[in-house]
N, C-alpha and C positions, 0 to 999 in steps of 0.2 A: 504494500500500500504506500504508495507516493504522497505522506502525508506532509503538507509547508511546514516552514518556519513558524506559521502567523496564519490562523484562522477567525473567524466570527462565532462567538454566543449568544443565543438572543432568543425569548419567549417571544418577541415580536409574531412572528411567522404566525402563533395561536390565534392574535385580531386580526389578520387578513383573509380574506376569502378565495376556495380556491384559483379564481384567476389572476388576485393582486399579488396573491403567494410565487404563481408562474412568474409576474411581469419581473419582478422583485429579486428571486432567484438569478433572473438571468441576468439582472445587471449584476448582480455578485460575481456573476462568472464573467461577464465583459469587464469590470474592475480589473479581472486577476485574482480573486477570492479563489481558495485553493479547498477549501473544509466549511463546513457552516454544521455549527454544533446547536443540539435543541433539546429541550428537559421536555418530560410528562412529570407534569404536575398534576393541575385542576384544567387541563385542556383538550388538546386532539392526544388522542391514546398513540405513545411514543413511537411503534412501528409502523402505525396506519400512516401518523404522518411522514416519518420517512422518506415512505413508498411514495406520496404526494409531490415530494421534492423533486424525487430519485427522478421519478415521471417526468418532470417537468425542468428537466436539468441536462446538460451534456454531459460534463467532465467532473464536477464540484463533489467532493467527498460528506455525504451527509454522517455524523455523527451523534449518538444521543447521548446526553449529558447532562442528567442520567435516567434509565427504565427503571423502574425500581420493579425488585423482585418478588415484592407482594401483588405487582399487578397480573402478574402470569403466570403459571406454575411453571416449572425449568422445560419440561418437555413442550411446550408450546411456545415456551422465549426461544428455544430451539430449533424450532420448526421455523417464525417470523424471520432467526437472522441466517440461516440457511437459504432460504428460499431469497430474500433481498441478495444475499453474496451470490448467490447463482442467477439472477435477474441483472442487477448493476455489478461487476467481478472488480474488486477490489476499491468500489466506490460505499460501501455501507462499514460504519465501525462502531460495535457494539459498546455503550458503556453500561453497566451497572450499577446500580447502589443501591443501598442497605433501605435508604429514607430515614423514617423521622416517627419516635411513637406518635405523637398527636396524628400522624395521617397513616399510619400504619392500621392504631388502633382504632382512632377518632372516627376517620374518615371512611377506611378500608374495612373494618369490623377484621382484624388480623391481631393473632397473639403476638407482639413486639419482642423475638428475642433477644440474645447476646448478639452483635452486630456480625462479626467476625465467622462464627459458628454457623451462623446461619446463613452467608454470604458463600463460606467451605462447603455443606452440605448443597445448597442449588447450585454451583458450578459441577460437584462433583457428580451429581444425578446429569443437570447437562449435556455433560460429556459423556452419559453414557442411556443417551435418550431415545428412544425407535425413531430414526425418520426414512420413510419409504420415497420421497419425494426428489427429483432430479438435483444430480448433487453439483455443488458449485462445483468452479474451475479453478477458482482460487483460495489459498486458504481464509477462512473466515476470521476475522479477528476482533477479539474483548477486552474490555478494557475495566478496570474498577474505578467507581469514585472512591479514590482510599484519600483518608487524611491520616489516622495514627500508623507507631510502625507496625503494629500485628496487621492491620490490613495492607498494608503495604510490602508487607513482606507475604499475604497471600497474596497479591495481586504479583508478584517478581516469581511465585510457584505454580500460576496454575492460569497467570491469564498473557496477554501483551504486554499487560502494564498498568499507569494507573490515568487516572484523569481529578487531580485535585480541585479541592473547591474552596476558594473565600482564604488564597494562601498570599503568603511572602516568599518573595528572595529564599529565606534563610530556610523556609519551610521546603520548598524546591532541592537546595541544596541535600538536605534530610534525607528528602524522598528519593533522589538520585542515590543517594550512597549505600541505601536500603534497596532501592530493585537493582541495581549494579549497570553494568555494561548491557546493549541490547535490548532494552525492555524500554517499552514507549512509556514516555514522560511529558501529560501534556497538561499542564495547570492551565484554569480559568486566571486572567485578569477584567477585575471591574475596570471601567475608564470614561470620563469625561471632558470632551475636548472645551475647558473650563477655564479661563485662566483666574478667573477670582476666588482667592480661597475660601470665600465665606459662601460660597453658591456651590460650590463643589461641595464642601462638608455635608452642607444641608443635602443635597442629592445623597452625597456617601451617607450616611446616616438613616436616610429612609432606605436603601437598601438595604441596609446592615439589622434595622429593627427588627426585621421574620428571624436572623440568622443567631445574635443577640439571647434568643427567647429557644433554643436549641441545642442541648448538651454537645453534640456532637461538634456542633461548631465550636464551642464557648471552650470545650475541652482542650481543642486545636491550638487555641487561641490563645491559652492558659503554657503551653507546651512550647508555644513562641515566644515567651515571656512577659505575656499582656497580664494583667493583673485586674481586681475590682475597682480600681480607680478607672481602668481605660473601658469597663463596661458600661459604666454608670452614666446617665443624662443623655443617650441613646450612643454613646461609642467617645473616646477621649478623641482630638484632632491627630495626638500618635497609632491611635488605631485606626481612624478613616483614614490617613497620608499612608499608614500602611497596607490597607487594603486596595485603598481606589487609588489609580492613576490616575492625574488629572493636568491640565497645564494643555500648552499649543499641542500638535500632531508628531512634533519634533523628539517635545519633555515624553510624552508617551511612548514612544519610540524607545528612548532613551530606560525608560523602566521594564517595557519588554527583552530590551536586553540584557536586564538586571537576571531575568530567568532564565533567558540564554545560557546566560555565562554561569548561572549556578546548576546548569545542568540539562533544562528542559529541550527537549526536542522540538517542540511544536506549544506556543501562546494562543490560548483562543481569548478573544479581547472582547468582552461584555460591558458595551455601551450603556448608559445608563440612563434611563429617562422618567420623565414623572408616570405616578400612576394612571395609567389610561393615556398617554400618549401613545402617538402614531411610531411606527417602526422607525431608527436614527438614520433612516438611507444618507443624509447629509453628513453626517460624522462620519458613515461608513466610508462616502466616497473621500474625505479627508485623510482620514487615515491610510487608505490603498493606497494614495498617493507617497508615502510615508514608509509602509509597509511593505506592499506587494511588489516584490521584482517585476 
């Protein structure tokens, strides 16, 4: 899989309808957009959308980020990324993750268990699931949302790699040293092409409120050396400056290579915008310019 330096994250894709989703797509790909990564959350169920893209796409590597594995049972996540890798050949890339108890249990009506454990057990059914269905030509490839080492050291045992979320620099670093040589390393960055710092926070900060309110993250976050002083009052300005990239096309640039150089293969860059705005197509094309070879 021919995956770039520098792709796109974006739940945008979910407000658009399937022909704005078409128009939209394809200037990604006329940009030079190489990947365009996309979560199931509360939206289009993760591999229906995919296929939607895939459809409606040349070359552009869709990846998910992340399916969560309450939504499917292993043998049918099995069958969906089978079936997309022998449909698009080496243009679909599996992510995983564990989720979150509130939408595990909340939303999902799912017993919430050990993350790790339960992440081991559905890869290892997985791989060894019936599918009778024509089989791809290329190898199929997964990837985990890992943040701690234990899941990151299963993700460096039993998948591609990992796909981190809501990290730093130093966090990258971590995580490189833990999956070793060979094994895909593609952390999310937040970013706002922003250059005033007090409109930027306030953006970082509303993102950061959902994540804030989730051990999983806060644990991360805790392990980076952020403390209850940088939780408190929706996030300290050392924890938004460390999560969100912000400043001209340039400064961002400049922080993308902060994870280069600490190890990452591939930056997917998550434009930031208010609740219920339209997709950043305007940042996006800022950035390609900046970005995309």
């Amino acid at each position: 899989m021919d995956l770039p330096r520098t792709g796109l994250w974006t739940s945008g894709f979910d407000m658009l309808d399937a022909n704005q989703s078409a128009k939209t797509i394809a200037e990604l790909e006329e940009l030079g957009y190489g990947a365009l990564w996309i979560p199931e959350t509360m939206g289009r169920d993760g591999l229906t959308h995919a296929a939607l893209l895939l459809a409606r796409s040349e070359s552009i590597i869709v990846a998910t980020g992340v399916t969560s594995i309450w939504a499917r049972d292993p043998m049918a996540m099995r069958a969906g990324q089978l079936a997309l890798a022998e449909a698009y050949p080496d243009r679909f890339l599996l992510g995983l993750g564990v989720s979150h108890a509130p939408m595990v249990e909340g939303m999902r009506g799912h017993t919430y268990g050990k993350p790790v454990t339960a992440m081991r057990a559905y890869l290892e059914t997985m791989e060894t699931a019936l599918y009778l269905g024509a089989a791809p030509t290329a190898t199929p490839h997964t990837v985990i949302g890992a943040l701690g080492p234990n899941m990151l050291t299963l993700a460096a045992e039993r998948t591609q790699g990992a796909h981190p979320y809501n990290v730093t620099p130093e966090h990258t670093a971590q995580a490189r040293e833990i999956l070793g040589a060979g094994k895909l390393l593609a952390p999310e960055l937040a970013v706002t092409l922003t250059a005033d710092p007090s409109a930027a926070r306030v953006l970082g900060r509303a993102h950061l409120a959902v994540y804030l309110g989730l051990p999983n993250y806060v644990n991360n976050l805790r392990r980076l050396g952020f403390g209850d002083a940088d939780f408190a009052e929706g996030g300290s300005d050392r924890l938004v400056d460390g999560i969100v990239a912000w400043g001209t096309a340039d400064q961002v640039a400049a922080r993308v290579r902060e994870h280069h150089d600490a190890g990452a293969d591939h930056v997917c860059l998550q434009v930031l915008v208010e609740r219920g705005a339209a997709a950043p197509v305007q940042q996006w094309r800022e950035l390609a310019a900046v970005l995309v070879p």
